[in-house]
PDB file of N, CA, C, O and CB in Angstrom:
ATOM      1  N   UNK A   1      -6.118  21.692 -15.797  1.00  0.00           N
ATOM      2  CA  UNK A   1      -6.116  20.304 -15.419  1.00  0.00           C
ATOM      3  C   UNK A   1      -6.240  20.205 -13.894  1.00  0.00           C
ATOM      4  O   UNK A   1      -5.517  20.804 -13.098  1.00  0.00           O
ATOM      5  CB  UNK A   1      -4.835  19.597 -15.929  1.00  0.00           C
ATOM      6  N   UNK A   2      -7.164  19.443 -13.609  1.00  0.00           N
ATOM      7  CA  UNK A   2      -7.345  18.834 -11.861  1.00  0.00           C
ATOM      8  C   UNK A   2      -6.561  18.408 -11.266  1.00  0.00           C
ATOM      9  O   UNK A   2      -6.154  17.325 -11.689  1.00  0.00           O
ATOM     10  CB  UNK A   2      -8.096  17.857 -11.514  1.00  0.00           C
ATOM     11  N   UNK A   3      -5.809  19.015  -9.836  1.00  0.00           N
ATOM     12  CA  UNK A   3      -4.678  18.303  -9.482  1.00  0.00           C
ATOM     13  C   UNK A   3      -5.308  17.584  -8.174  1.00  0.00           C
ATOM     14  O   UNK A   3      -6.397  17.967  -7.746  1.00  0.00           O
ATOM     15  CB  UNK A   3      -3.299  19.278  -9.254  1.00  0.00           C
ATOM     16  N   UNK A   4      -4.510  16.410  -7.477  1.00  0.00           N
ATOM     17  CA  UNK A   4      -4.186  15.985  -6.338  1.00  0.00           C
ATOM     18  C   UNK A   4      -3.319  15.535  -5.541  1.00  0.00           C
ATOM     19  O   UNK A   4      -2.534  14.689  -5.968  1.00  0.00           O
ATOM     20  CB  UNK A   4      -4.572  15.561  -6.251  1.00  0.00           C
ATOM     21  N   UNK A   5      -3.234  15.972  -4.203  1.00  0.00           N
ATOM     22  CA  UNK A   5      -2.044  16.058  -3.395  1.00  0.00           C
ATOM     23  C   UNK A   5      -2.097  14.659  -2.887  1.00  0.00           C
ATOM     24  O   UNK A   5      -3.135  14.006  -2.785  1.00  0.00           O
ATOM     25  CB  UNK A   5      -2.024  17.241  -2.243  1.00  0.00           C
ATOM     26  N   UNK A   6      -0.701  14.179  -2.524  1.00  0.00           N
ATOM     27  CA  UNK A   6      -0.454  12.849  -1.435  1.00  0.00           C
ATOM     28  C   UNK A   6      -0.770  13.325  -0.430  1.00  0.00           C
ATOM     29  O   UNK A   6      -0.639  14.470   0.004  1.00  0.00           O
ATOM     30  CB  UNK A   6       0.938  12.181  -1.184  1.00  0.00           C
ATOM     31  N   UNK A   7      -1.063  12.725  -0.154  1.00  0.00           N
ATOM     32  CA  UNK A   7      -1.700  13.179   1.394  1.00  0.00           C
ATOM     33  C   UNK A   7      -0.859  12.746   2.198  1.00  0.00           C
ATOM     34  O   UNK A   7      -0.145  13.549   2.798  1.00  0.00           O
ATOM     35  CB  UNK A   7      -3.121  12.615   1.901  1.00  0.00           C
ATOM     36  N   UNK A   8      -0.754  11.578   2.375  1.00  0.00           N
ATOM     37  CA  UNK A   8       0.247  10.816   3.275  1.00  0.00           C
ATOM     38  C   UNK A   8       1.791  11.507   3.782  1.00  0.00           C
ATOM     39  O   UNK A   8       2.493  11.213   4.750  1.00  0.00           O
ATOM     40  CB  UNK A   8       0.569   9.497   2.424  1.00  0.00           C
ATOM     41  N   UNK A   9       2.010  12.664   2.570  1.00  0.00           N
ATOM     42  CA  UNK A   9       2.914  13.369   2.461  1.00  0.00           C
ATOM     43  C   UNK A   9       2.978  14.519   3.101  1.00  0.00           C
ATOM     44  O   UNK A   9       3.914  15.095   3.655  1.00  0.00           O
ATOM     45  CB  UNK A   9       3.056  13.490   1.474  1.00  0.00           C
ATOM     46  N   UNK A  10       1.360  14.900   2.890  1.00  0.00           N
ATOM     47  CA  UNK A  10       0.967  16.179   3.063  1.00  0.00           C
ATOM     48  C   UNK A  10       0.917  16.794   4.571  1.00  0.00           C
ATOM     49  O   UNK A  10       1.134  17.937   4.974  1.00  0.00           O
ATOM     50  CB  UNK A  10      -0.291  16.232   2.450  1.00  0.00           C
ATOM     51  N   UNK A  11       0.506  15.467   5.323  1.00  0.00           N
ATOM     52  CA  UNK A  11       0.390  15.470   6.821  1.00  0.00           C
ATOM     53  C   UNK A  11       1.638  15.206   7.466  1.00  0.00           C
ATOM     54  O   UNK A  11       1.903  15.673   8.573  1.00  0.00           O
ATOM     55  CB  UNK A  11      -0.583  14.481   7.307  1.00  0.00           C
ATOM     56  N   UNK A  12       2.403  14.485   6.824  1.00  0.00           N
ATOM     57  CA  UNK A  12       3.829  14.368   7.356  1.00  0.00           C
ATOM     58  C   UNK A  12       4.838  15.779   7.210  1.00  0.00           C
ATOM     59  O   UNK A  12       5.611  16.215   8.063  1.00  0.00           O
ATOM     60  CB  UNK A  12       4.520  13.104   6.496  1.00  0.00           C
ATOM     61  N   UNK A  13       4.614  16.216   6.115  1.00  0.00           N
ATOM     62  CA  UNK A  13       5.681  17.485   6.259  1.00  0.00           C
ATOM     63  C   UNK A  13       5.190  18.508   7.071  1.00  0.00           C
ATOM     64  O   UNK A  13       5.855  19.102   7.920  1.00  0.00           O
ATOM     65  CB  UNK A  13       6.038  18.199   4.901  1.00  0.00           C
ATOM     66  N   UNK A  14       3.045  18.867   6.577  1.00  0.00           N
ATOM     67  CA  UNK A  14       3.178  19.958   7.762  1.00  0.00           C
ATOM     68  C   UNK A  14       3.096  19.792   8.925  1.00  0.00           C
ATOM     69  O   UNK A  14       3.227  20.721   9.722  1.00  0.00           O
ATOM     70  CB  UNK A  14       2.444  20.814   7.766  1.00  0.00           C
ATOM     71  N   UNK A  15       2.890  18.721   9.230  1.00  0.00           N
ATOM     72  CA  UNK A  15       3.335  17.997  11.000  1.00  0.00           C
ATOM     73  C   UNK A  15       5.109  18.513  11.564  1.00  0.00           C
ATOM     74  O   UNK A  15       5.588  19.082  12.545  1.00  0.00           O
ATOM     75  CB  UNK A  15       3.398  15.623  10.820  1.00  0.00           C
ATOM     76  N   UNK A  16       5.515  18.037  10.549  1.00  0.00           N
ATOM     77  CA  UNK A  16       7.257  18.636  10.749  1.00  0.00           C
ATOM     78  C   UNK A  16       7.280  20.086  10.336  1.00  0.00           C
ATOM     79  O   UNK A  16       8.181  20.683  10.926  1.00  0.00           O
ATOM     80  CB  UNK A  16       8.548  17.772   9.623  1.00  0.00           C
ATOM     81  N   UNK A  17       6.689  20.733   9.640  1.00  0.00           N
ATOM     82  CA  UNK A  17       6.686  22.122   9.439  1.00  0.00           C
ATOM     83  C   UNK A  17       6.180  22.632  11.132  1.00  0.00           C
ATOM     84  O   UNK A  17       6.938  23.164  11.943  1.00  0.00           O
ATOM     85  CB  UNK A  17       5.528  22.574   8.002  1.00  0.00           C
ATOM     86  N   UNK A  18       4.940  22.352  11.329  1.00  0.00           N
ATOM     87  CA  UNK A  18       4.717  23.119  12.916  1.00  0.00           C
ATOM     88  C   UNK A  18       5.234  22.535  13.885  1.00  0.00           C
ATOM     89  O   UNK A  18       5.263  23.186  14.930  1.00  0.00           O
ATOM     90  CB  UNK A  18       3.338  23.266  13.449  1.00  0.00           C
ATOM     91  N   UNK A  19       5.742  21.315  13.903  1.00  0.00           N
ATOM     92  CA  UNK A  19       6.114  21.028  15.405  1.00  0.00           C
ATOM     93  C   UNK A  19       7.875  20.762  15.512  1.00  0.00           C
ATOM     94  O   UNK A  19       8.480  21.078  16.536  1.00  0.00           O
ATOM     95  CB  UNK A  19       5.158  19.492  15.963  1.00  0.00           C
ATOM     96  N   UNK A  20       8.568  20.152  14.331  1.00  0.00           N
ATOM     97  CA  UNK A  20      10.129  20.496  14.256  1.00  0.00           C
ATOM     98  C   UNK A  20      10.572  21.604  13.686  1.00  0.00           C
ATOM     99  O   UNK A  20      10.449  21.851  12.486  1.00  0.00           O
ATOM    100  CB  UNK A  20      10.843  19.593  13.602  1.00  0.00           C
ATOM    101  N   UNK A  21      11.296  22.578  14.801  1.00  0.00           N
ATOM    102  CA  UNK A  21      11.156  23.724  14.211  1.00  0.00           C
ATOM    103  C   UNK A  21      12.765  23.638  13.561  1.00  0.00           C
ATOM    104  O   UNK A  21      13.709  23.017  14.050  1.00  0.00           O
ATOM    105  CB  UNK A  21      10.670  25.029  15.297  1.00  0.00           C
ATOM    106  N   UNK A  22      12.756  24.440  12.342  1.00  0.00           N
ATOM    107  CA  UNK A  22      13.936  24.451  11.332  1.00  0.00           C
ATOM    108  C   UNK A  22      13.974  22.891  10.294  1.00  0.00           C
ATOM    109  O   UNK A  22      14.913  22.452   9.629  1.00  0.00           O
ATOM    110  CB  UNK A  22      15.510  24.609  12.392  1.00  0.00           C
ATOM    111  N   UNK A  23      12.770  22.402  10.458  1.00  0.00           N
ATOM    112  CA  UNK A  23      13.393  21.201   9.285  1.00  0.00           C
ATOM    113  C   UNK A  23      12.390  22.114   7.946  1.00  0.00           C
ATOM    114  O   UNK A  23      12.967  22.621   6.983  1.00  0.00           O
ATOM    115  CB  UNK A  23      12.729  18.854   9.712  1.00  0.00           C
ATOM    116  N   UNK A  24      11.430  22.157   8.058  1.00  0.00           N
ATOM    117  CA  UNK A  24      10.874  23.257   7.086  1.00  0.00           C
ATOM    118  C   UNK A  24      10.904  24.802   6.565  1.00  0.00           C
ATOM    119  O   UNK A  24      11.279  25.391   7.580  1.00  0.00           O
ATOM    120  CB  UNK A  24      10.001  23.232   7.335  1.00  0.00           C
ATOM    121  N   UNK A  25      10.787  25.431   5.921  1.00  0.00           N
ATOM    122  CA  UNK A  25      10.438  26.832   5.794  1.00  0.00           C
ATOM    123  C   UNK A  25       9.170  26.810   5.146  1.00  0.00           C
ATOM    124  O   UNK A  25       8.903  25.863   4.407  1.00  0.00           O
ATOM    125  CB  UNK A  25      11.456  27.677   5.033  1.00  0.00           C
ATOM    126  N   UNK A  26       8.117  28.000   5.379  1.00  0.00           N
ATOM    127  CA  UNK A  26       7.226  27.574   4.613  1.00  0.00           C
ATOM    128  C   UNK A  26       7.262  28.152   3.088  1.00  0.00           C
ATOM    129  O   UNK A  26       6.189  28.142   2.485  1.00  0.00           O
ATOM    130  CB  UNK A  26       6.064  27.828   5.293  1.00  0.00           C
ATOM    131  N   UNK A  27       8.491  28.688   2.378  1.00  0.00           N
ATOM    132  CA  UNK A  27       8.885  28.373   1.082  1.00  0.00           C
ATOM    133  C   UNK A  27       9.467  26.893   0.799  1.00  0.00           C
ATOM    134  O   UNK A  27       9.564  26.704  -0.414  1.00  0.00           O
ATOM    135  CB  UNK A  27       9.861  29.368   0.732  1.00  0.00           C
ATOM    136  N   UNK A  28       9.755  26.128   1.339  1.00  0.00           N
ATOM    137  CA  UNK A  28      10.217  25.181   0.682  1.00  0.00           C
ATOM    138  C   UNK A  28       9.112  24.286   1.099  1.00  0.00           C
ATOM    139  O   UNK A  28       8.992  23.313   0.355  1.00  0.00           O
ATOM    140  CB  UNK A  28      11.649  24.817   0.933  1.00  0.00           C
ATOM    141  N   UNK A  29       8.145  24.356   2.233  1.00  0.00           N
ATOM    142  CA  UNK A  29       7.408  23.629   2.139  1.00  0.00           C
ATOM    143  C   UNK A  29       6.022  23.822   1.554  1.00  0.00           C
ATOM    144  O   UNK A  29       5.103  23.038   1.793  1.00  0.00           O
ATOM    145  CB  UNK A  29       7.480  23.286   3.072  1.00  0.00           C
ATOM    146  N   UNK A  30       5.936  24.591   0.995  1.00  0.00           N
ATOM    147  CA  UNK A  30       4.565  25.224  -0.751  1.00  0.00           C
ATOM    148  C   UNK A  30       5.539  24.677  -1.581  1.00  0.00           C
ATOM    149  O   UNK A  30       4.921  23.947  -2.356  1.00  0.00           O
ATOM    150  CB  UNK A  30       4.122  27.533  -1.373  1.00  0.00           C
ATOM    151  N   UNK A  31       6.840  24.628  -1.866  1.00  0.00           N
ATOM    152  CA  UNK A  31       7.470  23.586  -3.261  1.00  0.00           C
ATOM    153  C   UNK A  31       7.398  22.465  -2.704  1.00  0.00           C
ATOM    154  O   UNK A  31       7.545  21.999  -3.834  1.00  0.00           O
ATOM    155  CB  UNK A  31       9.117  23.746  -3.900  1.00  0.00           C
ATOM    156  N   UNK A  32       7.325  21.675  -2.139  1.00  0.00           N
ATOM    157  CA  UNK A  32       7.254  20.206  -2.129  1.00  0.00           C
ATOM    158  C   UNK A  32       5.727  19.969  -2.185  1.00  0.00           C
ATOM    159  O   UNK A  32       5.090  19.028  -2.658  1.00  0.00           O
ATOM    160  CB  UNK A  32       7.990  19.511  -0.796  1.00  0.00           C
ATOM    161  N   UNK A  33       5.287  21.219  -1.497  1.00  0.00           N
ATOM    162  CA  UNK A  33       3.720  20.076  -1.439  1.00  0.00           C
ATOM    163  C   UNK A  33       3.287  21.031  -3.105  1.00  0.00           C
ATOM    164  O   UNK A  33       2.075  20.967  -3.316  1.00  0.00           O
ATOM    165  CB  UNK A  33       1.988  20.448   0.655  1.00  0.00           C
ATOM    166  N   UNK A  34       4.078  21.843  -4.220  1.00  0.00           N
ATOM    167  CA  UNK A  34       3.717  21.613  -5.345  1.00  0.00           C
ATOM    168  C   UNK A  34       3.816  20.687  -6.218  1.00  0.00           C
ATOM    169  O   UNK A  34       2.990  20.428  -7.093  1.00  0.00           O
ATOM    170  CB  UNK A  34       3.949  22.232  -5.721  1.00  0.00           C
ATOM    171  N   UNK A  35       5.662  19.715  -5.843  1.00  0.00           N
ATOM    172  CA  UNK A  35       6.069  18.854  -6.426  1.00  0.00           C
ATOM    173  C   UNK A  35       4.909  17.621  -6.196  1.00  0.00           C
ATOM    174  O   UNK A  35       4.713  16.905  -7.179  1.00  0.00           O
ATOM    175  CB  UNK A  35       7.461  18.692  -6.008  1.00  0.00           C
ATOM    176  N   UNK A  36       4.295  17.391  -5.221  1.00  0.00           N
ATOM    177  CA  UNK A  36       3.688  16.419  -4.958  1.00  0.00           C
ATOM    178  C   UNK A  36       2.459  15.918  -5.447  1.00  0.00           C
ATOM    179  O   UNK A  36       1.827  14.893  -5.191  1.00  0.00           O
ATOM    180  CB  UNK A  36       3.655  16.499  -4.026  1.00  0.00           C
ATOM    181  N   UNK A  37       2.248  16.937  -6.258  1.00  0.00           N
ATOM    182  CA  UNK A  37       0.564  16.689  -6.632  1.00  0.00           C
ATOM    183  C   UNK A  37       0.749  16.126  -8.041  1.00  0.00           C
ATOM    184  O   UNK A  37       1.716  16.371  -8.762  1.00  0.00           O
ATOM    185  CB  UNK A  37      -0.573  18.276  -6.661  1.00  0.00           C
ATOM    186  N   UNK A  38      -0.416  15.251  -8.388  1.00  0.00           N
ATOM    187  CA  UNK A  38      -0.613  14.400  -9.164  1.00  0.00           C
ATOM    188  C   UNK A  38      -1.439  14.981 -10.168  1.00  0.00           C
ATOM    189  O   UNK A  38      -2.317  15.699  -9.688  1.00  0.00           O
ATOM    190  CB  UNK A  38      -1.039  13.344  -8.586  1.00  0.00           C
ATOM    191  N   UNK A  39      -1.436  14.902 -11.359  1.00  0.00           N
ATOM    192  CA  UNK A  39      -2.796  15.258 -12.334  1.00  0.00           C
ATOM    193  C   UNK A  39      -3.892  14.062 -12.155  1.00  0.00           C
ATOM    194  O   UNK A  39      -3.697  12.881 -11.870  1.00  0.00           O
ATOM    195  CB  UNK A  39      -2.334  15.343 -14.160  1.00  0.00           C
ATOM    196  N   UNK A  40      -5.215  14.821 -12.441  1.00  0.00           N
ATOM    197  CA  UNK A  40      -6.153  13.434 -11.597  1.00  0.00           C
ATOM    198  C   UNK A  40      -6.639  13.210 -13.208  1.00  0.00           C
ATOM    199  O   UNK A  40      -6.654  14.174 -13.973  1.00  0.00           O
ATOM    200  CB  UNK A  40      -7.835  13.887  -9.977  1.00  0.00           C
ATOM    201  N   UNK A  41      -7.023  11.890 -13.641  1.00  0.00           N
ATOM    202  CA  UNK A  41      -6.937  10.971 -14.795  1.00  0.00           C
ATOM    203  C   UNK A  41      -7.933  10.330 -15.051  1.00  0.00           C
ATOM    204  O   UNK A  41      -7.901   9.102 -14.972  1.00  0.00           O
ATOM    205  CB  UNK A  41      -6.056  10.114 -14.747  1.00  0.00           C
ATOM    206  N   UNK A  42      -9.250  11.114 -15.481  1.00  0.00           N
ATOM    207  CA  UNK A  42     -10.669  10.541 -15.425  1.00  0.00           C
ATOM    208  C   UNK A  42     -11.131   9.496 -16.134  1.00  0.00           C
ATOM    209  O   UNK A  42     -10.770   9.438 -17.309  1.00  0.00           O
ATOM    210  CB  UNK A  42     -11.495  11.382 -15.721  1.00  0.00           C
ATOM    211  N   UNK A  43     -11.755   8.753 -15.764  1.00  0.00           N
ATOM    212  CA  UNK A  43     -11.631   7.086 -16.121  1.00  0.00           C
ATOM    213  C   UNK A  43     -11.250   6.274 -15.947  1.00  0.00           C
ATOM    214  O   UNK A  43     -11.714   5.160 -16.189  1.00  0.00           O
ATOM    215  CB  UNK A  43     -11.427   6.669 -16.729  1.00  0.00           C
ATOM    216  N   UNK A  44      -9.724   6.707 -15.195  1.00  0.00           N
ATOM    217  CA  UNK A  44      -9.039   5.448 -14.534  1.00  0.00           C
ATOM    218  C   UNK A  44      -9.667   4.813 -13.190  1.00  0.00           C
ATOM    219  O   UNK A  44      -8.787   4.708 -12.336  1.00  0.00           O
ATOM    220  CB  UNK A  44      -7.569   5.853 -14.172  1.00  0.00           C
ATOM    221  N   UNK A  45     -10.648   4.460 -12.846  1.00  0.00           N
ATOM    222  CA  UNK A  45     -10.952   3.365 -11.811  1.00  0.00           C
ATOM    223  C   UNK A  45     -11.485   2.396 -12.341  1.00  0.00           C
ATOM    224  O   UNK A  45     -12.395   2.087 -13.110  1.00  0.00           O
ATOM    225  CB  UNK A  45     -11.759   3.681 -10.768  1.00  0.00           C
ATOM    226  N   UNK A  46     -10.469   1.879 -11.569  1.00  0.00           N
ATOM    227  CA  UNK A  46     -11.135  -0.118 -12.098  1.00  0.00           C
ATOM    228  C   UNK A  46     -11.321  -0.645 -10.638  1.00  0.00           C
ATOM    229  O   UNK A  46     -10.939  -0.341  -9.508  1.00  0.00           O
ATOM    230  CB  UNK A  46      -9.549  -1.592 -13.176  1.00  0.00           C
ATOM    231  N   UNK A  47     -12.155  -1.652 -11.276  1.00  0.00           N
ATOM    232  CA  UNK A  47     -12.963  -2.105 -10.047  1.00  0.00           C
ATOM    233  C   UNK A  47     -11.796  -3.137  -9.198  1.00  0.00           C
ATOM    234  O   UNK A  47     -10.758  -3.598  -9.674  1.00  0.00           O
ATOM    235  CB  UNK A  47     -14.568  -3.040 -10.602  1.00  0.00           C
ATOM    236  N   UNK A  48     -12.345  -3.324  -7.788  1.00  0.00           N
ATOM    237  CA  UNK A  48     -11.255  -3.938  -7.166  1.00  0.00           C
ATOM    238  C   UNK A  48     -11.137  -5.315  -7.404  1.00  0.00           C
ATOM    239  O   UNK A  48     -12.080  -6.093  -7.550  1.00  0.00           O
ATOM    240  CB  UNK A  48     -11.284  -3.736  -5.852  1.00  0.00           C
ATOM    241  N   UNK A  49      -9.974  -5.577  -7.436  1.00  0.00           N
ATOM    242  CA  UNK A  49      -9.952  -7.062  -7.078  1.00  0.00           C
ATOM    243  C   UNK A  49      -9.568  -7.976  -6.399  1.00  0.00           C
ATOM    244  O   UNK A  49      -8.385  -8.016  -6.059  1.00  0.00           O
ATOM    245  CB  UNK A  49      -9.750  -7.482  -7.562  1.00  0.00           C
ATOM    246  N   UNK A  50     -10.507  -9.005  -6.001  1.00  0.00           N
ATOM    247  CA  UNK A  50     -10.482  -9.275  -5.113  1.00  0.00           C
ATOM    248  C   UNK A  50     -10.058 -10.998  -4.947  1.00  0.00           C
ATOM    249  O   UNK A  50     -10.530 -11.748  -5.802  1.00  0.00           O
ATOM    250  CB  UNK A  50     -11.562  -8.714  -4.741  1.00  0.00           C
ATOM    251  N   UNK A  51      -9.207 -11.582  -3.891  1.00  0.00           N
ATOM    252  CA  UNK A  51      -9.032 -13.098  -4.325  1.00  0.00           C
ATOM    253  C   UNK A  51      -9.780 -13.637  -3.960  1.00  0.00           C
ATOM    254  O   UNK A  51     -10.419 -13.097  -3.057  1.00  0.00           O
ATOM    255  CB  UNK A  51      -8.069 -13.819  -4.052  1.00  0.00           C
ATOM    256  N   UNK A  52     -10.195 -15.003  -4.388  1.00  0.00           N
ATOM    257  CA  UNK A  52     -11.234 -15.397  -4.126  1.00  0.00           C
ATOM    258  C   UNK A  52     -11.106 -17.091  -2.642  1.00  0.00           C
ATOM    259  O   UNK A  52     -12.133 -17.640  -2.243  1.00  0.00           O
ATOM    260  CB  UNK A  52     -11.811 -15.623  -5.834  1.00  0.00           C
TER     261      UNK A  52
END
């Protein structure tokens, strides 16, 4: 199955992984950014909507 990561997440922890040093390890930070990923769910886009 196809996974995808948050991103929003993804840049925030390893931002704090290289530049605050001791809030990460990079074992705990490969488990969060495993916890984080999504199974991707083909078919689900619907079109936007929009107000009028």
């Amino acid at each position: 199955m196809e996974q995808k990561a948050d991103y929003a997440f993804l840049i925030t922890a390893v931002h704090a992984f290289l530049w605050d040093s001791g809030v990460y390890t990079a074992d705990k930070l490969i488990n969060l950014i495993l916890h984080k990923t999504q199974s991707v769910r083909p078919g689900r886009a619907d079109k936007r909507k929009k107000k009028r």
